[in-house]
N, C-alpha and C positions, 0 to 999 in steps of 0.2 A: 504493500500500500504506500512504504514511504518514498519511493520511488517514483507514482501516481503524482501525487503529492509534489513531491518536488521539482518536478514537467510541470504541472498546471501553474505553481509559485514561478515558475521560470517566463513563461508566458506571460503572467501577469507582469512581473518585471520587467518586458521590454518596453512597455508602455503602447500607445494606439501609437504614438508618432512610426515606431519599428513595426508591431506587430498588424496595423491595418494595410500598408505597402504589400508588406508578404501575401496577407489574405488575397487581396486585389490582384498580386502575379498568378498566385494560386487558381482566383478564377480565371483569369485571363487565359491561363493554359489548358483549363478546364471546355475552355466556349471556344479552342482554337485560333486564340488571338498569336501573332508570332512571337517568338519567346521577345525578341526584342523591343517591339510595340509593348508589350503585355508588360516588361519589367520599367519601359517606360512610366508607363502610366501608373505602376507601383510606386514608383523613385517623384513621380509628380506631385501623386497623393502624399508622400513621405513631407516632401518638400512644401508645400501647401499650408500642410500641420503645422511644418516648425514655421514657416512664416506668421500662423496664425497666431500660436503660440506664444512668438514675440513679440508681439502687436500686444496681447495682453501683458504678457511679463513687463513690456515695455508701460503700458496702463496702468499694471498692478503699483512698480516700482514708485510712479508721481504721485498715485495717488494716494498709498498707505498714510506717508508722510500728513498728508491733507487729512484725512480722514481723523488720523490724533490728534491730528489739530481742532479739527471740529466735536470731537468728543470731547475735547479741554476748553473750547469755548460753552458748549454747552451741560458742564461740568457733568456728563454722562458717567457714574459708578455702579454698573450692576455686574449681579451673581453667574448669568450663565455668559462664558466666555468662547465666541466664535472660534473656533480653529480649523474651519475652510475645508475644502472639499478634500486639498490629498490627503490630510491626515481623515478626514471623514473614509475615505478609498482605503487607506490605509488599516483603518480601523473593520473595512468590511469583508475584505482578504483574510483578513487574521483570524479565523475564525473558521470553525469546520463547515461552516453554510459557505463561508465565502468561498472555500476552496471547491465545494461541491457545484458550485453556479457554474462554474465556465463548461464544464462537459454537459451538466443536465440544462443549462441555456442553450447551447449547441442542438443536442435533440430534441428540443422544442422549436426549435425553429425551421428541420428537419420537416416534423412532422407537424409543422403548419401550414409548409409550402407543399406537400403530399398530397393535406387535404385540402388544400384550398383556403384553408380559414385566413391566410396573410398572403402577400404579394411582394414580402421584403424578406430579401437576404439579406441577414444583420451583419455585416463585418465587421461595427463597433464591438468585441468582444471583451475590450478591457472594459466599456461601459457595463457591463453587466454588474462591477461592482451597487451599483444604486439597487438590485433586487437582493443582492448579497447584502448589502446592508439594512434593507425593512428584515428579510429573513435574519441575521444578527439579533434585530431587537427583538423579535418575537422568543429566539432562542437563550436571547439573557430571562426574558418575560418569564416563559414554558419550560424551562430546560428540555423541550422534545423536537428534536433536529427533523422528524418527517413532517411534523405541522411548520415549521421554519421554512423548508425548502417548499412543500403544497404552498405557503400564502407568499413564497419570495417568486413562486413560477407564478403564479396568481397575476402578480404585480407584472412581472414580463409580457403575459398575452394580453394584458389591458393597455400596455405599453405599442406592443406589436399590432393591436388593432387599431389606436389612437396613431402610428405613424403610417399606416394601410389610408385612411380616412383623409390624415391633414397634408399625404402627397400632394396631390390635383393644385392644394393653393401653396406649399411648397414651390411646387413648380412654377405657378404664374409669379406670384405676388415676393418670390426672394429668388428667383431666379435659379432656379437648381432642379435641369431636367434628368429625369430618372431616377431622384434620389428620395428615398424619407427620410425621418428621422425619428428613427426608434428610441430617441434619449430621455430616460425616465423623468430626469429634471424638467425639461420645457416639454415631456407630453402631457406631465402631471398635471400643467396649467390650464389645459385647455377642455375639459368641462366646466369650469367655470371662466374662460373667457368666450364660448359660447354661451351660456346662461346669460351676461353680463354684455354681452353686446346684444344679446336679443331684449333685453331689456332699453337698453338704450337707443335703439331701437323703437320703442313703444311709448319715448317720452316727447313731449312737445318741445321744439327747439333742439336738445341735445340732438335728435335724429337729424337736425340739419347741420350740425356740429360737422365739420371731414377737414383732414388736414395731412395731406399724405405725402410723399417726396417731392410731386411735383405742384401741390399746393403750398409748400415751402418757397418754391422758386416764384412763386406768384404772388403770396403775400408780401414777401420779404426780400426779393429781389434779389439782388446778389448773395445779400446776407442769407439766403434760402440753401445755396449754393454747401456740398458737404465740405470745403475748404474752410469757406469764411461761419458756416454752420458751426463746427468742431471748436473754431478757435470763438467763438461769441461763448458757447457752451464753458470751453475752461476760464474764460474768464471770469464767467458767473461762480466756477467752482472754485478758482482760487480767492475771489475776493468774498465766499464763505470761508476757507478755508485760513487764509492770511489777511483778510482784512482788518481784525478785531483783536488780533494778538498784540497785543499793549508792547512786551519785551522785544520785539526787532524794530527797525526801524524801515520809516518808512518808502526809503531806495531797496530795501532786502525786502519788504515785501510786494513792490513795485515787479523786483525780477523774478520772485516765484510766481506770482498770478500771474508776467509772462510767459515764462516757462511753461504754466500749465494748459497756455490759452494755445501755444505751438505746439506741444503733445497732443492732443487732442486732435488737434486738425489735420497733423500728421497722420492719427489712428483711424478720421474720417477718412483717409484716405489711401493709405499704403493696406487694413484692413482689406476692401475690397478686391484687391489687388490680389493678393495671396488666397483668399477666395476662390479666384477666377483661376488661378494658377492649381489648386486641387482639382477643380472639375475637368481641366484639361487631362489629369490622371485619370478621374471618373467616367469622361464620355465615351474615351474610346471600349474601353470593358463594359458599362454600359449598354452601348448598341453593338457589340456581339451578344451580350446574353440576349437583349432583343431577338438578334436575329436568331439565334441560334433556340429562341422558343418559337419563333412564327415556324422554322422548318419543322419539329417534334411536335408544335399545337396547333398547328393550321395557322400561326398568327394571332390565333384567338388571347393569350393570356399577356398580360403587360407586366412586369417584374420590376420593382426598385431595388437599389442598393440601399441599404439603410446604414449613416453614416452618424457621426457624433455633431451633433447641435453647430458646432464649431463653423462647421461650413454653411451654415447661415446668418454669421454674426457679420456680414459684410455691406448687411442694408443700413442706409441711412438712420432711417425710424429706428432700427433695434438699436442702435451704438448713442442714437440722441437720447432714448427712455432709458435706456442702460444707466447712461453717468448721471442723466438730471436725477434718477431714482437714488442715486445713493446720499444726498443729502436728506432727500427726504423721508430714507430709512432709517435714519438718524434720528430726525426730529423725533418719527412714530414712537423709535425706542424711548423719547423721554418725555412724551408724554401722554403713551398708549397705559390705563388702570390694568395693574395686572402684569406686565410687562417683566422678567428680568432678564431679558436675553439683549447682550449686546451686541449687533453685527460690528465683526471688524475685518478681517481678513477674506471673509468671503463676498463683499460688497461688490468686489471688482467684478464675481464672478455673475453678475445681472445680465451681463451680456447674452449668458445662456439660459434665461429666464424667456429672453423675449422673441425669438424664432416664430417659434408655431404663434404666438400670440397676435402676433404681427401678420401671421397669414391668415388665422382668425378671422382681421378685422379688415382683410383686403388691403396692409399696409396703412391701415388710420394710425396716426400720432397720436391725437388726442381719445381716441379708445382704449390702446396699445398701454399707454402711460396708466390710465383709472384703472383698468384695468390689473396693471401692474402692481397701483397701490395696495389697491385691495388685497393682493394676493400676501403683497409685505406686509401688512396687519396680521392677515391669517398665520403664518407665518415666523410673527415677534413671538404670538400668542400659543405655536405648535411648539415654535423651539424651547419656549420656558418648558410649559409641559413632558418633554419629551428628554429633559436636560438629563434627569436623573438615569435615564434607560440608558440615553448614550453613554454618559458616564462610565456605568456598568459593564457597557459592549467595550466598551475602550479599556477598564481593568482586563478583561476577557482576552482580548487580544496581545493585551501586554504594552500596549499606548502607553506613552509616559505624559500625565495628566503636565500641564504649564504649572509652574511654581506659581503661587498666590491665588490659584481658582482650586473649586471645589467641585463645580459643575462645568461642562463643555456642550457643545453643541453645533450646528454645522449651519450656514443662513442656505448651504444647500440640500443636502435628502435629509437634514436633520431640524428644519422645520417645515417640510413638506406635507400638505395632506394624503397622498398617497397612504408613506408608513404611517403615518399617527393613524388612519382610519383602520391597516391592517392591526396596529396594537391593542387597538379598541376591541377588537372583536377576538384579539387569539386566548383570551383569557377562559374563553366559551368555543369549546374546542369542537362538539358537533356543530354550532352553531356556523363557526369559522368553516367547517370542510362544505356542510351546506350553501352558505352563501358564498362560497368560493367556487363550489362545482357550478351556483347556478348560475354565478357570474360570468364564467369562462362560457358556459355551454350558450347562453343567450349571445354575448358581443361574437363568439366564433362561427354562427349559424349566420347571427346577421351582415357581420365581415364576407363569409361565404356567398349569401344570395345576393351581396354587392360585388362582389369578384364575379360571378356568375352572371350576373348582366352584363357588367362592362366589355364579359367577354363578348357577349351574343352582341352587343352596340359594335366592338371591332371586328368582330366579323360580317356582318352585314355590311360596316363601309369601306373592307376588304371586297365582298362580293360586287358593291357599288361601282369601288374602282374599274373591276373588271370588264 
């Protein structure tokens, strides 16, 4: 077994930037693509990542600074302390659920595209951590590792049919043909940013509310513009962050709110970029599986790649709701009743909140953002609650809790509605395999009879062409 074991830890450790390339050559030689084109487009997708990646790291770096600062301006002192998604990853791996998710994720994905219930091959693998970690908490909860794994698969098919569903506006509205995205984090949001735009929706005035990339260019003219956008943006967020600090002066902090107003606009900008440089890995593997399903299904069936969130962080709208949200996840924290969770380290990580949400709303700004807020209340209020589980998961694993905290928590799967709903229920353990099985058997029937049409719609405008 320790040898299992130690293959699956292996894997997990190359991380998505290495092990999603491999997957992608893997298919590519799979569907007949040439070893050379195919390891192209692996080395694309490789390179993509790490651009994306830097783009954030680059974000992370200006903005931590800022963000102490704005917890010191607004004397923010609470109990559960953010420690950010890789240590959240980190804590989900460790653990005999997590080490179990990547093979029994693998066969479910397997035998979803068998039977039809999904239309995505996941080659995010290392994301599987996020079902590894709701399965964690159930098994600090239950100590019973077969209800852990039943409500951690649970959480993956809800996932798998939430990125089956949010392709089509994927595709239009962030620019990413053939792709889902199966990533627990931004699929988790979107039952209620569907609820919550239908609502707004049905109000007088807000439904005439719209404000989308190129109603930017239209109100705001140049200033609409994602160059001169990015840098108006840090400038609002550096002079929260440095304008009110008494101890520098006021040339020191004339040049950080510069500095933050140039990063920014930089990240509006070099973001999309590396974006567009992934999908150039993705298209060509892409449209051979395409083709290479029209020859074995008559054409009939349409297949995505399901990639990590990452590669839709390149729209205007996500990266403008991204940064404005993290002041005002701030505030909430100080002055939401009930509250003791402080985000800090995983703030940056907003970027991958607002994907699907943004396709949601047909790319609306102002949907996108309410929408957002909401979610960061729900959210403050999941991570307190939830402080003490994670906690536990994280002695579990052997995490070395931060000096000065008592409690931790994650502002990513660790105040998510997803696992708090599965913790809620594993404590009632028929209850949980009941409304687990009935869960899974309803969205994979209804996933199916939508796959099942789409096909009969592509084939008819196959027979049309002819």
């Amino acid at each position: 077994m320790k040898p299992i074991v130690d293959f699956i830890m292996y894997i997990v450790g190359l991380g998505p930037t290495v092990l999603i390339p491999i997957i992608m050559l893997i298919f590519g030689l799979c569907v007949r693509v040439p070893f050379t084109k195919a390891l192209r487009g692996g080395l694309m997708v490789g390179i993509g990542f790490i651009g994306l990646n830097a783009t954030v790291s680059i974000l992370t770096d200006v903005m931590n600074p800022s963000i102490k600062n704005m917890i010191q301006v607004m004397h923010l002192n609470l109990q559960v302390i953010d420690v950010g998604w890789p240590s959240a990853s980190a804590i989900a791996y460790g653990t005999a659920v997590g080490v179990s998710m990547i093979p029994l994720g693998i066969a479910i994905n397997v035998l979803m595209l068998v039977t039809k219930t999904t239309s995505t091959i996941d080659v995010d693998i290392w994301d599987f951590w996020h079902f590894a970690f709701s399965g964690s908490l159930v098994y600090a909860l239950t100590k019973d590792i077969v209800l852990s794994l039943f409500l951690a698969s649970v959480n993956m098919i809800v996932i798998m049919v939430t990125a089956d569903r949010t392709a089509p506006l994927s595709e239009k509205y962030l620019g990413l043909p053939g792709i889902s995205i199966p990533h627990a984090y931004a699929g988790s949001f979107v039952p209620i940013a569907v609820i919550l735009n239908w609502v707004m929706d049905k109000i007088p005035g807000v439904n005439k509310i719209h404000l989308d990339a190129k109603d930017f260019n239209k109100k705001f003219g140049s200033w609409g513009e994602p160059t001169l956008l990015g840098f108006a943006i840090g400038i609002i967020i550096g002079i929260l962050a440095y304008g009110f600090i008494p101890s520098i002066t006021v040339a020191t902090k004339l040049g950080k709110i510069m500095l933050m107003g140039v990063t920014l606009s930089a990240i509006m900008i070099i973001t999309p970029k590396m974006a567009a440089l992934l999908l150039q890995g993705v298209v060509p593997v892409s449209d051979a599986i395409q083709s290479f399903i029209q020859k074995k299904f008559s054409g009939k069936r349409k297949i995505y790649i399901g990639m990590d969130t990452a590669v839709g962080i390149g729209s205007p709208v996500v990266l403008a709701c991204a940064t404005l949200m993290i002041p005002v996840a701030l505030l909430f924290a100080f002055i939401l009743p009930g509250n003791k969770f402080l985000p800090t380290i995983g703030l940056v990580g907003f970027v991958f909140m607002f994907p699907l949400i943004v396709s949601i709303t047909h790319g609306d700004f102002f949907r996108s953002f309410i929408i957002g807020a909401v979610n960061v209340v729900l959210g403050l209020w999941i991570g307190t609650d939830l402080a003490p589980l994670v906690t536990s998961s994280a002695r579990a694993a052997h995490f070395t809790i931060p000096k000065g905290s008592s409690l931790i928590s994650s502002i990513d799967y660790g105040s998510n509605p997803y696992p708090w709903l599965i913790v809620q229920v594993a404590p009632y353990k028929l209850i949980a395999y009941a409304v687990g099985l009935l869960l899974i058997i309803c969205l994979c029937w209804w996933n199916r009879t939508k796959i099942i049409a789409e096909e009969k719609r592509r084939e008819v405008a196959i027979q049309d062409k002819k």
